[in-house]
DOKE-477164 format. One record per residue: x, y, z of N, C-alpha, C in turn; residue in three letters. Coordinates in steps of 0.05 Angstrom, whole numbers, plus 32768, in hexadecimal, padded with zeros to 4 digits. Layout:
REM residues N
XYZXYZXYZALA ...
END
This chain:
REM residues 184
7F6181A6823C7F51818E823B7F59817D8253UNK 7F46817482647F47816082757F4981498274UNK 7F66814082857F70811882817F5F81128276UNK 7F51810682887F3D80F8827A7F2D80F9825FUNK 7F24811782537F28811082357F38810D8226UNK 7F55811482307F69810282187F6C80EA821AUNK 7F6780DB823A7F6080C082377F5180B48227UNK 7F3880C282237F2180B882147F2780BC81F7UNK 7F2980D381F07F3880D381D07F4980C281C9UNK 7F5D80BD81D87F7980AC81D37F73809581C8UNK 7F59808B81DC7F54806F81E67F40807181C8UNK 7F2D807E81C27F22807A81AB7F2E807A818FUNK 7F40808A81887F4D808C81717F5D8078816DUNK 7F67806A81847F7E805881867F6E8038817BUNK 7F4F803E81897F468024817D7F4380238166UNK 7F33803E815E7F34803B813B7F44802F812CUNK 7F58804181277F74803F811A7F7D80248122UNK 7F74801381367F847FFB81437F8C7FE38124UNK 7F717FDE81157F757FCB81067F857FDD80E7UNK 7F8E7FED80E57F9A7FFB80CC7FB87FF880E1UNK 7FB77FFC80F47FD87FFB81067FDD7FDA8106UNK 7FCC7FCA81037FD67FAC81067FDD7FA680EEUNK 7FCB7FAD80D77FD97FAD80B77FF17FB080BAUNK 7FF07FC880B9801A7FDA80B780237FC580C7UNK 801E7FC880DF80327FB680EA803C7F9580E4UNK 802D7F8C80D6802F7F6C80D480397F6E80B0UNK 802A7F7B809C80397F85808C80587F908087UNK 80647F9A8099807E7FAB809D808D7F9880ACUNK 807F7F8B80C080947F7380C1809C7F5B80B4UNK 808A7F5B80A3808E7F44809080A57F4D807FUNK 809D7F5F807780AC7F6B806480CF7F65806AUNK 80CE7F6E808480E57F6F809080F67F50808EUNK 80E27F46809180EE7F26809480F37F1E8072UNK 80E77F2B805E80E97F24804780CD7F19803EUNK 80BB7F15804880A17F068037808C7F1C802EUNK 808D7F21801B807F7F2C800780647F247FF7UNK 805B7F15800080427F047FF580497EFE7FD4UNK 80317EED7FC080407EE37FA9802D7EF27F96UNK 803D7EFB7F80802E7F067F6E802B7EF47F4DUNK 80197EEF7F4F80167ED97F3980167EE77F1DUNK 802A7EDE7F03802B7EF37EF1802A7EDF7ED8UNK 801B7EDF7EC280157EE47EAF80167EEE7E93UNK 80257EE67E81802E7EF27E61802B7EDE7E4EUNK 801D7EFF7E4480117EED7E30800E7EFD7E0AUNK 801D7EF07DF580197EFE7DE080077EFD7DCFUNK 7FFA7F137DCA7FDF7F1D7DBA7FE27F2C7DA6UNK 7FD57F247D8D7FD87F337D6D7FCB7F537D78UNK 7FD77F617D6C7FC67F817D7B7FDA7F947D50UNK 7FC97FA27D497FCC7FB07D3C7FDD7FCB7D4AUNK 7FFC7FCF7D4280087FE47D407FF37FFA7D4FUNK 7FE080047D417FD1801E7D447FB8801A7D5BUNK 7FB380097D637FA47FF87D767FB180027D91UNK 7FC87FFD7D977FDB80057DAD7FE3801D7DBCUNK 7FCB80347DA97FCE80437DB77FAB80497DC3UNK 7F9A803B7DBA7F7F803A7DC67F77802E7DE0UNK 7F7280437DF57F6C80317E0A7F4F80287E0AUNK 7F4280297DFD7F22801E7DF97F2D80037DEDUNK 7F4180037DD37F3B7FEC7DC67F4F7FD77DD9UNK 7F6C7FDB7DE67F727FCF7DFA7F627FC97E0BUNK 7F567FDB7E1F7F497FC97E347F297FB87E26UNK 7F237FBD7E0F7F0C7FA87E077F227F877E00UNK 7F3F7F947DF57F527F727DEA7F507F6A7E0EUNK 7F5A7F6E7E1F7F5E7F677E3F7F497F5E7E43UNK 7F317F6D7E427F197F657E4F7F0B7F467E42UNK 7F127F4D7E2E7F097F2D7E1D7F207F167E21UNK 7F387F1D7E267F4C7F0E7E257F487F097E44UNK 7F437F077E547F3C7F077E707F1D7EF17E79UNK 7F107F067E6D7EFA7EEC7E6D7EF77ED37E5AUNK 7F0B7ED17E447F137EB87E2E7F1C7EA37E44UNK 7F2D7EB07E577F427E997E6D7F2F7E987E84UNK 7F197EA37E8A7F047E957E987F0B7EB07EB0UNK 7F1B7EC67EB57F217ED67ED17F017EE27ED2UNK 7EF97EE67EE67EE17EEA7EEF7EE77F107EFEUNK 7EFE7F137F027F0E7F2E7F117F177F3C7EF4UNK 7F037F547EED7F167F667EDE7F237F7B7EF0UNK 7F367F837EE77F4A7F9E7EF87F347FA77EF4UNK 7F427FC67F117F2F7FD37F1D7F377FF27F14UNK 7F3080067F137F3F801F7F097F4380297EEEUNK 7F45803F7EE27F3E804A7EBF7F5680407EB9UNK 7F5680367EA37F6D802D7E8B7F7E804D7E8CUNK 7F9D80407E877FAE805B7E797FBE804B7E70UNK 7FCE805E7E527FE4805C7E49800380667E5DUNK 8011805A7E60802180697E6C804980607E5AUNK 805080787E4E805F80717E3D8067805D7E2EUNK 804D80627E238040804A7E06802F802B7E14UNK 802E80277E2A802C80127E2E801280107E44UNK 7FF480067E3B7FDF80027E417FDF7FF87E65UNK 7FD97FFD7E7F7FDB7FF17E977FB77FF87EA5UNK 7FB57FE47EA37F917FE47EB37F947FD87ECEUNK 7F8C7FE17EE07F897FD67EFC7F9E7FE37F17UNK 7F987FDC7F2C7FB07FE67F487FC47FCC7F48UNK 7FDC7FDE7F507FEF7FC07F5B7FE27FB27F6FUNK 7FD77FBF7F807FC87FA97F967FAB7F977F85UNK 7FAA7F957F737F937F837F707F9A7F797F56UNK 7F8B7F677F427F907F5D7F277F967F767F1AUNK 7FAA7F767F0A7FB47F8C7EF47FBA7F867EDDUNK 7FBF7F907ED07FC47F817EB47FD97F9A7EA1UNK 7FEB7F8A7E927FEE7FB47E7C7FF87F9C7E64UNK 7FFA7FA87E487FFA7FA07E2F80137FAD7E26UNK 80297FA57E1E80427FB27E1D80447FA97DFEUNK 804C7FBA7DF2805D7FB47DD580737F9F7DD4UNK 80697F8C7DBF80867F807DBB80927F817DA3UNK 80AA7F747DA280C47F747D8B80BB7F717D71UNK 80A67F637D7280957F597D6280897F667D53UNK 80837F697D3480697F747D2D805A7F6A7D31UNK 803D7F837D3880277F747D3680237F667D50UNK 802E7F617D69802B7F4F7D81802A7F687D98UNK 801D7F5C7DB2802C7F6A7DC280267F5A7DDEUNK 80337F5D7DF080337F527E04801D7F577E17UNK 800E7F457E2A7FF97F477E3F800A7F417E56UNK 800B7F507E68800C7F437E847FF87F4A7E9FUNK 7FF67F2C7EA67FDF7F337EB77FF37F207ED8UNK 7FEB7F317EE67FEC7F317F017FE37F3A7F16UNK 7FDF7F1F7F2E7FC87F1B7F3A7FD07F197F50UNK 7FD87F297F667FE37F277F807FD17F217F8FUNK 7FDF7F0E7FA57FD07F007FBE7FC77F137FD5UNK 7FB77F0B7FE77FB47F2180017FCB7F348007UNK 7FE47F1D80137FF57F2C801E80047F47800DUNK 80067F367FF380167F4A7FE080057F677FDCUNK 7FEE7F5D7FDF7FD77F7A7FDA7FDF7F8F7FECUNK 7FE07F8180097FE47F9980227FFF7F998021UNK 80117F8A801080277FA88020802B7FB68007UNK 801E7FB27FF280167FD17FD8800A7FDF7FF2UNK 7FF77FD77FFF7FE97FEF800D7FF87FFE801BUNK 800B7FEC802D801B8002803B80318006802CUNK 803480048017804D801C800E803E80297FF9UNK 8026802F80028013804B7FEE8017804C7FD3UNK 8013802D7FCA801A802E7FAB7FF580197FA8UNK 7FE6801D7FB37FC680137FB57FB580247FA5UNK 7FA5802D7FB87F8B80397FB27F8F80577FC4UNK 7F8580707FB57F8A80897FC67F7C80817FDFUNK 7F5D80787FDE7F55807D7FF37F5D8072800DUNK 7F708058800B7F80804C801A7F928054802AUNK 7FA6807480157FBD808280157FAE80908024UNK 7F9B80A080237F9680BE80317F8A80AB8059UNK 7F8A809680577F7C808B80647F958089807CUNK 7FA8807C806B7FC4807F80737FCF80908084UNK 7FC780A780727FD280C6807D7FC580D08093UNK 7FA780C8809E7F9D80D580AD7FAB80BB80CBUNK 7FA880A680C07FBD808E80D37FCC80A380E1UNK 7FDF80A680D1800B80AF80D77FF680C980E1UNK 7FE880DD80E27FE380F680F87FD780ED8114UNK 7FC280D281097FB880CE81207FD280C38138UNK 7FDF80AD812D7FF880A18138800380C0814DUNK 800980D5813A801F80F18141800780F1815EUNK 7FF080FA81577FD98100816B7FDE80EA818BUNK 7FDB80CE817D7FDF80C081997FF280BD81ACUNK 800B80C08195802380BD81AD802780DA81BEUNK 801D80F281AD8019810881C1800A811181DAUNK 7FF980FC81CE7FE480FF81E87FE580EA81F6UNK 7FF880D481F1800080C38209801380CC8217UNK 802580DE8207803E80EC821E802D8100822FUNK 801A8114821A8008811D82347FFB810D824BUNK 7FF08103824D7FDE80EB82577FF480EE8274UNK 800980D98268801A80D0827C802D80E6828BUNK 80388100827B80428115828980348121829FUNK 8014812582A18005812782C28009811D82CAUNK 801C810382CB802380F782EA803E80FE82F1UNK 8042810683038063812183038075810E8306UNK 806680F7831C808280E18327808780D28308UNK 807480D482F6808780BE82E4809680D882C8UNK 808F80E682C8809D810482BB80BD80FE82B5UNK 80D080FA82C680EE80E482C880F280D082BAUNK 80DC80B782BF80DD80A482B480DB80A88293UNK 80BE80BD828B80BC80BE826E80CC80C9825EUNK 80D980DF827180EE80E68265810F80DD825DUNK 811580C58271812880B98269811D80A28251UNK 81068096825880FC808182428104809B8223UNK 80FA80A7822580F680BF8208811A80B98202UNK 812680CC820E814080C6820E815580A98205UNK 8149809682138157808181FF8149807681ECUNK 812E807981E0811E807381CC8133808981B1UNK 813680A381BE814780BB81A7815780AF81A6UNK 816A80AB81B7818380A181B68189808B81A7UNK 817B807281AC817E8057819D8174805E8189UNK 8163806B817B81588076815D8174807D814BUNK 817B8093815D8193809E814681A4808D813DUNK 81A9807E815F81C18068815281BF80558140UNK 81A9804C813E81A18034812C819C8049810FUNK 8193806181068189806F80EF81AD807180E4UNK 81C2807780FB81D6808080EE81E3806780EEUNK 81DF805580F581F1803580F681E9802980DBUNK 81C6803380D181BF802280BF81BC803C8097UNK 81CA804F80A081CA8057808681EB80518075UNK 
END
């Protein structure tokens, strides 16, 4: 393939992917600094019949009513499941809700939580979202493998800078290891 179409590929794929690479990136640094966006949480005790608790029809109709009683206009998004005993409707990245047993006869617990923008995207980037987000992800991290290959191609046809990329490569490895083995 000729420079110039890996220029052109590079240059196209690179724009795509540009606003999913500014996510990660502003996401992952936050992270880094510690800000996590706020997740607003919710509990709440509701009479539920013993034998009730294991119905996910009759749970998500108690939620669904108990939801629009408090005026939320957002029901979770995604099929109800039990997941060892305990009712959870919705993604971590958006309103969720699950119905947990309590101590109590006869009671059991609601919790509903409602994360903000930021808290949504960095569920997204640590692939705890929506699949289609994840596989979206995945084709990202190949395309990423794809660009930086074809920028070392790109730039290895020019022979005089061939030296230069190769020492840049070299202390990019170099400072990697040291920091991977400084920081485990």
């Amino acid at each position: 393939m000729h420079t110039a179409k890996w220029v052109k590929l590079h240059g196209y794929i690179s724009m795509f992917f540009f606003p999913l690479a500014l996510i990660y990136a502003i996401t992952g640094a936050l992270v880094i600094f510690g800000e996590y966006g706020n997740l607003a949480k919710e509990q709440h005790s509701i009479n539920i019949a013993p034998e009730n608790l294991s119905s996910i029809e009759f749970q998500q109709k108690l939620a669904t009513d108990f939801l629009q009683s408090v005026g939320e206009e957002q029901l979770p998004q995604g099929k109800p499941r039990i997941v060892r005993g305990s009712f959870y409707w919705g993604r971590p990245s958006s309103i969720n809700l699950s119905i947990v047993k309590s101590n109590k006869p006869g009671e059991a617990i609601l919790h509903i939580r409602r994360p903000d923008l930021l808290f949504s995207l960095i569920i997204l980037h640590k692939a705890k979202g929506g699949r289609l987000f994840d596989y979206f992800g995945f084709v990202f991290a190949l395309a990423m493998i794809f660009m930086y290959v074809s920028g070392i191609f790109i730039f290895w046809k020019i022979k005089s800078k061939r030296l230069n990329l190769s020492i840049t490569f070299a202390g990019g490895l170099l400072l990697t290891i040291i920091l991977i083995y400084f920081s485990l």
